[in-house]
OpenMM code with the backbone's topology and positions (N, CA, C; nanometers):
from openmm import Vec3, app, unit

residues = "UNK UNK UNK UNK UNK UNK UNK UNK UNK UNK UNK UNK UNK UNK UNK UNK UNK UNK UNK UNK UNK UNK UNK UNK UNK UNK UNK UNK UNK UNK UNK UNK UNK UNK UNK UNK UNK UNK UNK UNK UNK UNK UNK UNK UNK UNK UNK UNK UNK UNK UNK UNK UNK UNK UNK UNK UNK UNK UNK UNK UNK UNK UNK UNK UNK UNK UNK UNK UNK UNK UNK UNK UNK UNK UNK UNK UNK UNK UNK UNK UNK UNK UNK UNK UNK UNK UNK UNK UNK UNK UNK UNK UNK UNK UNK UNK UNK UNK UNK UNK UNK UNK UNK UNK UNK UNK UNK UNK UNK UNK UNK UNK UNK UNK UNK UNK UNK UNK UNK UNK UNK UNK UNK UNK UNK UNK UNK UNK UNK UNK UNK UNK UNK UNK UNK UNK UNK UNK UNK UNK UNK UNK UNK UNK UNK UNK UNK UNK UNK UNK UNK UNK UNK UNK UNK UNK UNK UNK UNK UNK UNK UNK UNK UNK UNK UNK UNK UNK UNK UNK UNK UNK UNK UNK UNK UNK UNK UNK UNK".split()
positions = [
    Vec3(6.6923, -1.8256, -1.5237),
    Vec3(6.7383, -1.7006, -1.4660),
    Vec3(6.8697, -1.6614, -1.5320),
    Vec3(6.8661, -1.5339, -1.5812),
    Vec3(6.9601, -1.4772, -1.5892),
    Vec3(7.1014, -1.4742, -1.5077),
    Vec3(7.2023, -1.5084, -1.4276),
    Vec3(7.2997, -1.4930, -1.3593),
    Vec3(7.3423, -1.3621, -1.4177),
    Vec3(7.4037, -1.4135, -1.5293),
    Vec3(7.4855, -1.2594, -1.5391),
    Vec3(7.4819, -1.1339, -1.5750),
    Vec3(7.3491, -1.1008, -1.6026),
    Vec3(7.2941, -0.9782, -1.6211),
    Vec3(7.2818, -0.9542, -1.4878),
    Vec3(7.1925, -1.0167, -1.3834),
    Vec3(7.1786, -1.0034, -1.2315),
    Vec3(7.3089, -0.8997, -1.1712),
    Vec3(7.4220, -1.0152, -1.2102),
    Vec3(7.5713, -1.0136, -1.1715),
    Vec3(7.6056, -0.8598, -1.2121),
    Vec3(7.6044, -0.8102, -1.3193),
    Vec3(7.6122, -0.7086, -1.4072),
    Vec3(7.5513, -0.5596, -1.3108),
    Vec3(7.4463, -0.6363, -1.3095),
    Vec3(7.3114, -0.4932, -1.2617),
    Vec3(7.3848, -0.4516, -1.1259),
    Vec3(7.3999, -0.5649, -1.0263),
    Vec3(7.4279, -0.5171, -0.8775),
    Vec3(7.6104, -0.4884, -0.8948),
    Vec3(7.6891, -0.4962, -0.9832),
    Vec3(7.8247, -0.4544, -1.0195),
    Vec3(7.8279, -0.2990, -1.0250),
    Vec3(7.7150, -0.3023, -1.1244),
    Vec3(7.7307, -0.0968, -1.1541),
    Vec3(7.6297, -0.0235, -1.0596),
    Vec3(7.5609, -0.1271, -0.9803),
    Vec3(7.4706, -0.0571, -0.8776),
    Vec3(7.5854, -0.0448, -0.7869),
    Vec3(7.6843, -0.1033, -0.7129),
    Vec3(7.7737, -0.0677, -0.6120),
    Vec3(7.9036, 0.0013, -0.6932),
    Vec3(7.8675, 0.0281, -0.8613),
    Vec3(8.0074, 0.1250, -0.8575),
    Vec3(8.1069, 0.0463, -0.8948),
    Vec3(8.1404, -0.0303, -0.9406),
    Vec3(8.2892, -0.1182, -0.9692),
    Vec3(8.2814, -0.1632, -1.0969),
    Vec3(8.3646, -0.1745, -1.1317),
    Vec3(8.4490, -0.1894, -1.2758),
    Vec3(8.4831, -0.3320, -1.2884),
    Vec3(8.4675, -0.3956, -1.3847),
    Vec3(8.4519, -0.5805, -1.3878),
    Vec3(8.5920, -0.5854, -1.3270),
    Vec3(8.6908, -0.5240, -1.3763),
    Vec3(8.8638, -0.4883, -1.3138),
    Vec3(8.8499, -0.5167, -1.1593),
    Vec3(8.7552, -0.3727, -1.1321),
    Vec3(8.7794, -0.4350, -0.9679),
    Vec3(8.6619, -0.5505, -0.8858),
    Vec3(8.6013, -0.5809, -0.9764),
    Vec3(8.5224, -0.7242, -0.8987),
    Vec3(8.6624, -0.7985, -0.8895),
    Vec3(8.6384, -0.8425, -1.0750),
    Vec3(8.7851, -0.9536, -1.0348),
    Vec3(8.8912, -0.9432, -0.9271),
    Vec3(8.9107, -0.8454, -0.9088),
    Vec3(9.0741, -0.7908, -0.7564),
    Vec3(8.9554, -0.8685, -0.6721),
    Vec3(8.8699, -0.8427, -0.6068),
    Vec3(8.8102, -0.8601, -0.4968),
    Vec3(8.7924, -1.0234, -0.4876),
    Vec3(8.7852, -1.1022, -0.6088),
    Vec3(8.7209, -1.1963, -0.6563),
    Vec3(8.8515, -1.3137, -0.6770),
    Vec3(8.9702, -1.2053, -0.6673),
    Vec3(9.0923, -1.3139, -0.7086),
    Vec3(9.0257, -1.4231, -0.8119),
    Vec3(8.9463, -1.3200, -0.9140),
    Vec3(8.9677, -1.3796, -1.0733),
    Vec3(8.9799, -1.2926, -1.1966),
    Vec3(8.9861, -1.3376, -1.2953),
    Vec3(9.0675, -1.2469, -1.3864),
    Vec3(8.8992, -1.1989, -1.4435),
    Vec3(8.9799, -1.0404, -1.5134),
    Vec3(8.8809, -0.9188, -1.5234),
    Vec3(8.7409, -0.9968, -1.7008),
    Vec3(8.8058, -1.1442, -1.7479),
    Vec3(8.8076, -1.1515, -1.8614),
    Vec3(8.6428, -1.2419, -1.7967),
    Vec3(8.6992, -1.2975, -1.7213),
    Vec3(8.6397, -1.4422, -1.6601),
    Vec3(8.4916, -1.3542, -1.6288),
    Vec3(8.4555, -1.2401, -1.5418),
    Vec3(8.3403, -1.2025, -1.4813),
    Vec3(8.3042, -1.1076, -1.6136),
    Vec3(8.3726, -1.0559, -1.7477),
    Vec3(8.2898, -1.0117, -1.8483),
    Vec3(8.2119, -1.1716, -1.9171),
    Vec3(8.2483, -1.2397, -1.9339),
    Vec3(8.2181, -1.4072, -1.9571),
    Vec3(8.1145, -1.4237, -1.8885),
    Vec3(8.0890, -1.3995, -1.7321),
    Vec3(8.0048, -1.4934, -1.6419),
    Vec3(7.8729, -1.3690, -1.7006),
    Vec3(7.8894, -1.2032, -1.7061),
    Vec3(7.8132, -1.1190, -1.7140),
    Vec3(7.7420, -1.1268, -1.8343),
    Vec3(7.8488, -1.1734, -1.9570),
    Vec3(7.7632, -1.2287, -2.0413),
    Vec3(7.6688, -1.3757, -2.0841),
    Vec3(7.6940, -1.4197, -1.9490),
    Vec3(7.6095, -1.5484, -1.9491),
    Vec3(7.7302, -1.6593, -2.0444),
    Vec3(7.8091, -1.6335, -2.1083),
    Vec3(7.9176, -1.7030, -2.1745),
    Vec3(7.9528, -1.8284, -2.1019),
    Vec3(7.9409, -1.8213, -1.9445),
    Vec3(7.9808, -1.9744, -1.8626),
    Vec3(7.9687, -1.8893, -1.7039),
    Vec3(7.9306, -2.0290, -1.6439),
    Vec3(7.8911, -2.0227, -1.5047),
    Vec3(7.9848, -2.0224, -1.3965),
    Vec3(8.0294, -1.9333, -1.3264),
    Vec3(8.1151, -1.9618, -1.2375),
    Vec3(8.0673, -2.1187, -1.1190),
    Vec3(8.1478, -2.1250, -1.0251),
    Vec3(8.1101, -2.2655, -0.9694),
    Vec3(8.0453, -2.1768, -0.8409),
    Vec3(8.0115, -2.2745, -0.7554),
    Vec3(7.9319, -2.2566, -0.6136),
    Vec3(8.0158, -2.1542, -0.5713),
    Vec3(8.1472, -2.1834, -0.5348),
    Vec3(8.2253, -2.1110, -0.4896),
    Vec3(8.2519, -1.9448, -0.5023),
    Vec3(8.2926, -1.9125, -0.6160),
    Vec3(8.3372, -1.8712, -0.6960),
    Vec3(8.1879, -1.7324, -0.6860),
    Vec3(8.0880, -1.7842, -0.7405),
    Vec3(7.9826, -1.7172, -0.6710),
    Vec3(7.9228, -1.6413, -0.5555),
    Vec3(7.9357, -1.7316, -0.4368),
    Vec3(7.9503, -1.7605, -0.3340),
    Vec3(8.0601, -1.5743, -0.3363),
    Vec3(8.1498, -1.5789, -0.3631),
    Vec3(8.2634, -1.4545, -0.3338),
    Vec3(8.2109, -1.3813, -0.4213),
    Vec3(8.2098, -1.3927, -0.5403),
    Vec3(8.1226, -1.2625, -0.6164),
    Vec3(7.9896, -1.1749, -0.5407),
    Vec3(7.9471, -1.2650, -0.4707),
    Vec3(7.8066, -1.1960, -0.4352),
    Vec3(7.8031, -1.1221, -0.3000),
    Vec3(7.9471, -1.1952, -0.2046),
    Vec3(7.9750, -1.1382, -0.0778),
    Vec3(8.0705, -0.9909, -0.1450),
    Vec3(8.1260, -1.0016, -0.2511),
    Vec3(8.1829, -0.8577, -0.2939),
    Vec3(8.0735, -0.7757, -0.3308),
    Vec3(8.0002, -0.8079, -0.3995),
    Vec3(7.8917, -0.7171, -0.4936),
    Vec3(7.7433, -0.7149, -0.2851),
    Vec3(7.8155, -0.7296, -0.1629),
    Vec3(7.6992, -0.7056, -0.0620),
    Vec3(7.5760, -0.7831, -0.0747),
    Vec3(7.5629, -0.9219, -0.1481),
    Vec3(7.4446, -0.9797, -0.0938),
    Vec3(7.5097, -1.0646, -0.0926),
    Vec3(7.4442, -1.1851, -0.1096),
    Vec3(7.4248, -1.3955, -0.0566),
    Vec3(7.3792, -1.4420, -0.1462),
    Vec3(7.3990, -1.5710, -0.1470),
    Vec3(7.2800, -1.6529, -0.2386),
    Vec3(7.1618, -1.6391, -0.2312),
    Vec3(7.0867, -1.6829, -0.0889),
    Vec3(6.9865, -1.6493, -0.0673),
    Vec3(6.8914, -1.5151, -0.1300),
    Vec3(6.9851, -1.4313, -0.1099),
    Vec3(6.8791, -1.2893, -0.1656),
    Vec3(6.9108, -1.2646, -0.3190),
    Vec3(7.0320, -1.3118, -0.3502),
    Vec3(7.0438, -1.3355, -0.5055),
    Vec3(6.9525, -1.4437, -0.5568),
    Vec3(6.8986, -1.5156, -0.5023),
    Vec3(6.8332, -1.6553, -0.5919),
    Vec3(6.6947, -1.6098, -0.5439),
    Vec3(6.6659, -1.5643, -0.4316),
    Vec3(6.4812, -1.5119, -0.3870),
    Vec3(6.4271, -1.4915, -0.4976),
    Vec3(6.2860, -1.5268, -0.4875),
    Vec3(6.1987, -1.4318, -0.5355),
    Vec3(6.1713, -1.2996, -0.5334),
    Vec3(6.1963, -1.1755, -0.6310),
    Vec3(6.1933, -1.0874, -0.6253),
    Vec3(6.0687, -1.0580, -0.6934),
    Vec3(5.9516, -1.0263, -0.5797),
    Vec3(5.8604, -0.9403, -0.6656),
    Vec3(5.8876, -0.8259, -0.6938),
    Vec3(5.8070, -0.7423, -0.7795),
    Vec3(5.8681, -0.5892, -0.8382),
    Vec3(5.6878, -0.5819, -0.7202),
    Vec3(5.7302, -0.5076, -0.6270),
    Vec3(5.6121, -0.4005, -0.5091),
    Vec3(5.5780, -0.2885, -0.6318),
    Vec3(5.4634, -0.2608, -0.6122),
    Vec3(5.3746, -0.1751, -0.6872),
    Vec3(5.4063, -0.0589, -0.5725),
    Vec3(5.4903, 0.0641, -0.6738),
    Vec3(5.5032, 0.1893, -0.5629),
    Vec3(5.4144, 0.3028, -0.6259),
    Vec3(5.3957, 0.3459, -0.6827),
    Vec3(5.2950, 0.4351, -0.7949),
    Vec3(5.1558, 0.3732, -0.8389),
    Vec3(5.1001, 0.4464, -0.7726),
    Vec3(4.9160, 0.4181, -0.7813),
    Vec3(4.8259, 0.5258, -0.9096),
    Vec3(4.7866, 0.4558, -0.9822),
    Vec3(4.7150, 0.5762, -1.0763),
    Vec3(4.5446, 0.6222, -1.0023),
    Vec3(4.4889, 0.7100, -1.1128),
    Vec3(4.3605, 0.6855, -1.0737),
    Vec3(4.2843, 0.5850, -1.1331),
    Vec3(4.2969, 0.4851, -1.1966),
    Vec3(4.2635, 0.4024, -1.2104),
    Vec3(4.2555, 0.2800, -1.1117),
    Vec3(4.3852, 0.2494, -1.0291),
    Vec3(4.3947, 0.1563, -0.9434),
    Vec3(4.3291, 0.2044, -0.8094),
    Vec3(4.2425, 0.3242, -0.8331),
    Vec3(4.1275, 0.3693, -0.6888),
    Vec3(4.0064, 0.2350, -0.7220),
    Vec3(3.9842, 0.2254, -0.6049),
    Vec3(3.8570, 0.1814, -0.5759),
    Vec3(3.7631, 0.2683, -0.4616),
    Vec3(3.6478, 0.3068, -0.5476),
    Vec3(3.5859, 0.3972, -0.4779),
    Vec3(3.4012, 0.4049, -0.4656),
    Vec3(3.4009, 0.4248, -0.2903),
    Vec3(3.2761, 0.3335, -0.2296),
    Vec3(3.1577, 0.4407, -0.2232),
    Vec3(3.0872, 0.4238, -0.2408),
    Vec3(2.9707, 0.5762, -0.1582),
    Vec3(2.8848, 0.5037, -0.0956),
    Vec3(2.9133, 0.5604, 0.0137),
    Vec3(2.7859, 0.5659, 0.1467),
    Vec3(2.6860, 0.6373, 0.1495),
    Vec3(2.5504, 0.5725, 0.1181),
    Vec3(2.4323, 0.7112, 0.0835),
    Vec3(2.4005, 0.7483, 0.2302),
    Vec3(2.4138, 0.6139, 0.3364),
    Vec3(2.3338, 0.6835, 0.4317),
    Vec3(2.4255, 0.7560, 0.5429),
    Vec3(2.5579, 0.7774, 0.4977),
    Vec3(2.6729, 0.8253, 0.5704),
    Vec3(2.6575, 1.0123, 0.5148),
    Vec3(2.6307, 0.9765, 0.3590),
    Vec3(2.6610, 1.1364, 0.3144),
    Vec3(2.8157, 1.1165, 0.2796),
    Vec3(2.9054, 0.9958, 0.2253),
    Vec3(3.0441, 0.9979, 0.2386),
    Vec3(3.0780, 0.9124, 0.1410),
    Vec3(3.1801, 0.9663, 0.0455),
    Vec3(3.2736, 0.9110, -0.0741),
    Vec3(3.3539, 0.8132, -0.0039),
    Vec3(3.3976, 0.6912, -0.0035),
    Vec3(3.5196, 0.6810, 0.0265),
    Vec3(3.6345, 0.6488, -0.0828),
    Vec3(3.7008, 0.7238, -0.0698),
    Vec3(3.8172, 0.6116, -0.2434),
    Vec3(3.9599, 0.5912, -0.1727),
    Vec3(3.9696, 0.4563, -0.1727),
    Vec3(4.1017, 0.3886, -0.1379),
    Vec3(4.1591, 0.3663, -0.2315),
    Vec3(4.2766, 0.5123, -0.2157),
    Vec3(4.3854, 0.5410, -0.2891),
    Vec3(4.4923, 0.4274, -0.3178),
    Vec3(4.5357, 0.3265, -0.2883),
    Vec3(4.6278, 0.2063, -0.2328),
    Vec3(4.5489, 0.0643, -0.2582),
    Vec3(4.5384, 0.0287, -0.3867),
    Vec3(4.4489, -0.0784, -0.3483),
    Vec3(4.5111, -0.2188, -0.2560),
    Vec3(4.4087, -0.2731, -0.2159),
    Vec3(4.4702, -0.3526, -0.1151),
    Vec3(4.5485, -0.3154, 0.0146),
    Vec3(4.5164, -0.2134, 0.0633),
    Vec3(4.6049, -0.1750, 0.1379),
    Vec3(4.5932, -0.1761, 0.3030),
    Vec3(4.5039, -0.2790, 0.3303),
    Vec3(4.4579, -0.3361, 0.4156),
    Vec3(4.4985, -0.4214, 0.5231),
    Vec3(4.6133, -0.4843, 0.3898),
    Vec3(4.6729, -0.5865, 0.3943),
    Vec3(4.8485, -0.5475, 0.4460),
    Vec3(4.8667, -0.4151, 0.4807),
    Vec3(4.9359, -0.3119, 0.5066),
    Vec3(4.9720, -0.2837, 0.6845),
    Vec3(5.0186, -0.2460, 0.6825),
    Vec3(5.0807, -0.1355, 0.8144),
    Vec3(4.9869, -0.0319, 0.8276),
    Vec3(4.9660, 0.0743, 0.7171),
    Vec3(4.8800, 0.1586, 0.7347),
    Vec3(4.7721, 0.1537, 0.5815),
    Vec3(4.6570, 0.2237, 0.5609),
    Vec3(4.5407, 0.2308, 0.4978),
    Vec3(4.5479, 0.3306, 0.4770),
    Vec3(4.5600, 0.4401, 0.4044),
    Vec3(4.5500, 0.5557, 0.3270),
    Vec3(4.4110, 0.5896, 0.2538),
    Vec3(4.3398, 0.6644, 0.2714),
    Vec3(4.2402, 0.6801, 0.1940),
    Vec3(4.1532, 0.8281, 0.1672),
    Vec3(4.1347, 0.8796, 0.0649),
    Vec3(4.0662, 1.0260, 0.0771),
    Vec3(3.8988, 0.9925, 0.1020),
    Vec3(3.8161, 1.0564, 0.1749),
    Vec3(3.6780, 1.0956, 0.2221),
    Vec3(3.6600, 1.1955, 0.1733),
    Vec3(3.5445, 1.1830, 0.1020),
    Vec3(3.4589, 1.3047, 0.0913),
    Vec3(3.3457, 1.3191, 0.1332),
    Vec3(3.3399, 1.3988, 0.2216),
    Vec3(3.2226, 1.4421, 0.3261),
    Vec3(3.1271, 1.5328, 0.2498),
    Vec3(2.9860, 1.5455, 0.2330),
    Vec3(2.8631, 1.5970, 0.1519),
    Vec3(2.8233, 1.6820, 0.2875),
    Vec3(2.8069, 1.7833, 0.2858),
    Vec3(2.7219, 1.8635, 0.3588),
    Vec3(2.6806, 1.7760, 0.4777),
    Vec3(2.6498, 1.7835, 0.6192),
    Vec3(2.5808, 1.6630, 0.6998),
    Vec3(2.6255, 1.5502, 0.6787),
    Vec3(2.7774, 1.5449, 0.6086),
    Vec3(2.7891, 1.3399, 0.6317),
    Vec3(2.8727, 1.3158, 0.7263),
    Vec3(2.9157, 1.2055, 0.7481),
    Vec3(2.9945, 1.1979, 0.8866),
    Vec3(3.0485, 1.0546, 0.8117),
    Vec3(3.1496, 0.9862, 0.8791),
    Vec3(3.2101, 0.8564, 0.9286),
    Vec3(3.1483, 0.7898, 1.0054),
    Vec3(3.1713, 0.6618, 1.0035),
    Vec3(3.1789, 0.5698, 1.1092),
    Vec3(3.1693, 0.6483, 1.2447),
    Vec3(3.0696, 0.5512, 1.2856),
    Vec3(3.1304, 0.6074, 1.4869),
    Vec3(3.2201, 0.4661, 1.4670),
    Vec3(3.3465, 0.5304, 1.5438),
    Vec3(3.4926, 0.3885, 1.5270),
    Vec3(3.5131, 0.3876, 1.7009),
    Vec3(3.4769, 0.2933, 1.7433),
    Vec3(3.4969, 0.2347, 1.8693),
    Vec3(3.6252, 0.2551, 1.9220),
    Vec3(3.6896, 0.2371, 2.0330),
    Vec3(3.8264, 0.2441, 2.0632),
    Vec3(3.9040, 0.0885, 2.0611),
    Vec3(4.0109, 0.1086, 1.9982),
    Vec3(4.0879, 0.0112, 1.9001),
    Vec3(4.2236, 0.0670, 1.9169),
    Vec3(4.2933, -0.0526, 1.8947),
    Vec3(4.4549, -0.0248, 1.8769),
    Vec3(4.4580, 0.0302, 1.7837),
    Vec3(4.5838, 0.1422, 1.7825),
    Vec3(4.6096, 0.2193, 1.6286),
    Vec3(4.6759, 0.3887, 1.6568),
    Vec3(4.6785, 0.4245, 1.5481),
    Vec3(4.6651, 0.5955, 1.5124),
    Vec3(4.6095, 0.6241, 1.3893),
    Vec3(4.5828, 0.7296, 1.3979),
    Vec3(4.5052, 0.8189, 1.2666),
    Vec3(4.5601, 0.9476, 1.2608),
    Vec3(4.5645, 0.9843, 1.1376),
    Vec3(4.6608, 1.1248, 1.0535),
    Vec3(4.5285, 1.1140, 0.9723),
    Vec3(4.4842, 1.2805, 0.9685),
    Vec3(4.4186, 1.3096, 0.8647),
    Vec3(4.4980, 1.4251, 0.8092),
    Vec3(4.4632, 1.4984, 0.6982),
    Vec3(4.4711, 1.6344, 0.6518),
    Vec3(4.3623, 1.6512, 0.5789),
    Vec3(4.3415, 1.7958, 0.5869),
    Vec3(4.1813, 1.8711, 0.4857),
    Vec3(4.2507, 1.9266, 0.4361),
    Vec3(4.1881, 1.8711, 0.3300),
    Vec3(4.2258, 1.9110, 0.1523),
    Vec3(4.0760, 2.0602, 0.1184),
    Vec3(3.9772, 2.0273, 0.1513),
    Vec3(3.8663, 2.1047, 0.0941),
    Vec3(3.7458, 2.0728, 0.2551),
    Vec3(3.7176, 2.2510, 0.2500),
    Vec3(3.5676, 2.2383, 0.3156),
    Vec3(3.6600, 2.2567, 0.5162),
    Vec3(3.5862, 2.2006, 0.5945),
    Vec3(3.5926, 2.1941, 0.7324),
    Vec3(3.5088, 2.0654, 0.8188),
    Vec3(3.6077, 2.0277, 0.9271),
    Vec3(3.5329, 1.8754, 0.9916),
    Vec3(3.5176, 1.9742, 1.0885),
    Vec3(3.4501, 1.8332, 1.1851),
    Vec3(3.4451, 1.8314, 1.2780),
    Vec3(3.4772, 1.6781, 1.3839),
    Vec3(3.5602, 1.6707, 1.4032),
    Vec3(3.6275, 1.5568, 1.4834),
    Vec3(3.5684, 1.5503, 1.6277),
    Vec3(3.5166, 1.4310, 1.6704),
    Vec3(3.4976, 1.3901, 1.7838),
    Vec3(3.5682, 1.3127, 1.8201),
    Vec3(3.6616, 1.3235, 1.9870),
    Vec3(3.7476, 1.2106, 1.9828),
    Vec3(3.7006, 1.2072, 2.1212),
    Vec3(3.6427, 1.0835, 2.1815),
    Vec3(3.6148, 1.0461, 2.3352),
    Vec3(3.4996, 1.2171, 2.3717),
    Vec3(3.5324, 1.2898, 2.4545),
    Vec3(3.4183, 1.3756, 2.4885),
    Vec3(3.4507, 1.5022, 2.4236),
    Vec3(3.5610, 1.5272, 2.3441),
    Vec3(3.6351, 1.6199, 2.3237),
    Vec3(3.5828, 1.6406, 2.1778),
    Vec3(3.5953, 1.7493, 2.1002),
    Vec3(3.5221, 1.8097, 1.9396),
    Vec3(3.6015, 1.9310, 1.9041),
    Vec3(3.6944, 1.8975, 1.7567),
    Vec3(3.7774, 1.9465, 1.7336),
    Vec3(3.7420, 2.0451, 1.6090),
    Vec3(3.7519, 2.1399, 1.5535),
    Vec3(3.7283, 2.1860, 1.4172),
    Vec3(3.8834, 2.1941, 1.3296),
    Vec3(3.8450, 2.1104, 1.2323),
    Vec3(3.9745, 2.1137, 1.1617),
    Vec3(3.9415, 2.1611, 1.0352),
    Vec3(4.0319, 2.2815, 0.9707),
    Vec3(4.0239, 2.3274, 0.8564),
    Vec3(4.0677, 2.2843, 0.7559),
    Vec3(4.0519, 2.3444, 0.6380),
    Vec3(4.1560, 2.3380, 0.4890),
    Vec3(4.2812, 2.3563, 0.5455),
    Vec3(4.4228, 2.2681, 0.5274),
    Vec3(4.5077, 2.2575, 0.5377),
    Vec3(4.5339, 2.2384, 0.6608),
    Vec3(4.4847, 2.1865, 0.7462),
    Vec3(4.4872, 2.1487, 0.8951),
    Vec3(4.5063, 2.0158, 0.8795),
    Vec3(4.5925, 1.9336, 0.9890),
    Vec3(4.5909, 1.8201, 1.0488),
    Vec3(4.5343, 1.7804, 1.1205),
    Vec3(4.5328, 1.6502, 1.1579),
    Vec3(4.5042, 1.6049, 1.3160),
    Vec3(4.5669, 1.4475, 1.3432),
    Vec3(4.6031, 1.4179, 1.4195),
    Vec3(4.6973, 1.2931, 1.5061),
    Vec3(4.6268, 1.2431, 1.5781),
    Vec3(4.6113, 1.1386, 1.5694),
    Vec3(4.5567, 1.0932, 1.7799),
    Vec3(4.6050, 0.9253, 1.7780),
    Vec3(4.5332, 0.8909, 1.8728),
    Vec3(4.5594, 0.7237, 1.8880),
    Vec3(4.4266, 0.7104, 1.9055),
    Vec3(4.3897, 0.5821, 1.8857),
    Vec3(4.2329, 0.5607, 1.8339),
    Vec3(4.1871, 0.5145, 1.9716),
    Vec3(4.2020, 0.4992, 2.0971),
    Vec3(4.2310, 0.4625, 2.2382),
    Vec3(4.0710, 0.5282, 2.2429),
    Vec3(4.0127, 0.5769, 2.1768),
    Vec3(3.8754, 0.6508, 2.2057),
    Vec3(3.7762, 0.6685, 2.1229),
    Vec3(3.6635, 0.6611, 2.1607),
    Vec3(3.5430, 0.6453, 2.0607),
    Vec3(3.5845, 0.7882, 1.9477),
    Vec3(3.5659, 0.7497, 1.7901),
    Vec3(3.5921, 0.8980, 1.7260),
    Vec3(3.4926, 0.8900, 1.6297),
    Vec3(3.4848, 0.9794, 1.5434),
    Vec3(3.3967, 0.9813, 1.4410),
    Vec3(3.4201, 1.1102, 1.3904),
    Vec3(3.4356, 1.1641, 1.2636),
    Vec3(3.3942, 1.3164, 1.1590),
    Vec3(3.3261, 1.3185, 1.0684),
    Vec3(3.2775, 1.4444, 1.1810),
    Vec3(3.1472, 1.5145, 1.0557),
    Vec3(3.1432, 1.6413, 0.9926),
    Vec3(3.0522, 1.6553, 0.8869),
    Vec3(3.0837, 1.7865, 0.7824),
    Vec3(2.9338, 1.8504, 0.8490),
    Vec3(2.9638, 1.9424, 0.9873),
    Vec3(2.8439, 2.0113, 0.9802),
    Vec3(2.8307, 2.1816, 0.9135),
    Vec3(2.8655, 2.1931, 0.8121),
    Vec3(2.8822, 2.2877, 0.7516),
    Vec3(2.8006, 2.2451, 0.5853),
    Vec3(2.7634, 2.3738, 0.5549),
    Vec3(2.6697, 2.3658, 0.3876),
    Vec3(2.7773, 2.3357, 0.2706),
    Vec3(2.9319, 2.3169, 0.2689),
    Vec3(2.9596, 2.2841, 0.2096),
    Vec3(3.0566, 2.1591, 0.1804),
    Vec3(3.1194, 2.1135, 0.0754),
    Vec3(3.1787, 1.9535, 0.0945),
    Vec3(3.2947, 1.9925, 0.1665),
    Vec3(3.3421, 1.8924, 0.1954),
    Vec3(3.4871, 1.8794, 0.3081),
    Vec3(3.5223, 1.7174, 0.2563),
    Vec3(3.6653, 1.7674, 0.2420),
    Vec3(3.7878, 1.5977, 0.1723),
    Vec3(3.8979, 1.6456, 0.2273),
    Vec3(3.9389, 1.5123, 0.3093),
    Vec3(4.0493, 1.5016, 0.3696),
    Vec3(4.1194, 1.3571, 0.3654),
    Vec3(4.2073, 1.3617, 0.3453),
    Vec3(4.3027, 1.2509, 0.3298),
    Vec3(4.3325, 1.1802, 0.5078),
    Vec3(4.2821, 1.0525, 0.4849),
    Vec3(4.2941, 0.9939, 0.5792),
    Vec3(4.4121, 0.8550, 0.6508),
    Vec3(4.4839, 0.8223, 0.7260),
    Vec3(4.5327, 0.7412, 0.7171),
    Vec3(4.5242, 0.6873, 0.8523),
    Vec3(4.5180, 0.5368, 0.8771),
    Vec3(4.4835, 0.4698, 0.9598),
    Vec3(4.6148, 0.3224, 0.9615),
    Vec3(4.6555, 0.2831, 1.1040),
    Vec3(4.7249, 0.2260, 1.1073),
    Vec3(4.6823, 0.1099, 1.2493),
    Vec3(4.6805, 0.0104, 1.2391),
    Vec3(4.6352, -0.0672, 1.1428),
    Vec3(4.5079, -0.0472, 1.0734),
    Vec3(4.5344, -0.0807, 0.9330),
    Vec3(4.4033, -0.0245, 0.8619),
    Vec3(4.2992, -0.0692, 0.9595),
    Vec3(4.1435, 0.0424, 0.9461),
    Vec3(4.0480, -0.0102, 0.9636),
    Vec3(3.9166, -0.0545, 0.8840),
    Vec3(3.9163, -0.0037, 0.7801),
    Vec3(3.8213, 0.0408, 0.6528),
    Vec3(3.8170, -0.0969, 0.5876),
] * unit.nanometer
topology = app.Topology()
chain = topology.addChain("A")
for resn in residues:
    res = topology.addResidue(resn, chain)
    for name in ("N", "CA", "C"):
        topology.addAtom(name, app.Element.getBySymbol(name[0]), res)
């Protein structure tokens, strides 16, 4: 591991000048261009105060830092078709299951529908992107358009369908995933 590039990175991420680590550090401005260039190791100590100036610890300085995948292409879709649904599904997020929430666009074919989804802990956010649903939530049947939302808590039997002649895609999100 690098130390002093680390040392370096979170220095000009909080803004300070090797000048003012050292003040903070009660060590000289020469000593932390040295440690930044990997030139020699400060001791436990010595560290230990560098890292409480620069706002972290050892601990989160020495962790494992994975780099989280924040930008999804279309490539990293994985995408399902349901013949006897009438329904695309492509999970935008791969793995995302494994998540807080499940994100995913549907595309509804003339007559396709979803899942009938039982009542379950959770919420659901959709938006229509293209076409018109039709949402069933418990006894209640909603029509949601192009550029329409809808919210609920899943506390009730639901299911959407495209009873209209043309396609309907709406971006779906579910928490805890269910898909």
């Amino acid at each position: 591991m690098e130390i002093g590039i680390k040392i370096k990175r979170l220095r000009t991420e909080n803004g300070l000048t090797q000048e003012e680590l050292a003040d903070r550090c009660e060590i000289t401005k020469g000593f932390v261009s040295q440690i930044e260039r990997d030139m020699t190791s400060p001791s436990i100590a010595t560290l230990v105060d560098i890292l409480e100036a620069l706002g972290t610890n050892l601990s989160d300085f020495f962790g494992d830092e994975t780099d989280e995948k924040i930008v999804f292409s279309e490539e990293d879709m994985f995408v399902k078709e349901e013949q006897d649904y009438n329904m695309v599904i492509n999970w935008i997020v791969p793995n995302a299951q494994k998540n807080e929430m499940e994100p995913i666009i549907v595309d509804l074919k003339p007559g396709g529908h979803t899942y009938m989804d039982s009542s379950h802990k959770g919420e659901e956010f959709g938006y229509v992107l293209e076409g018109e649903l039709e949402l069933k939530l418990g006894r209640r049947t909603y029509k949601v358009k192009k550029g329409e939302s809808f919210y609920y808590t899943s506390n009730k039997e639901h299911h959407i369908r495209n009873k209209t002649k043309e396609h309907a895609k709406f971006l779906w999100v579910s928490t805890p995933p269910t898909f």
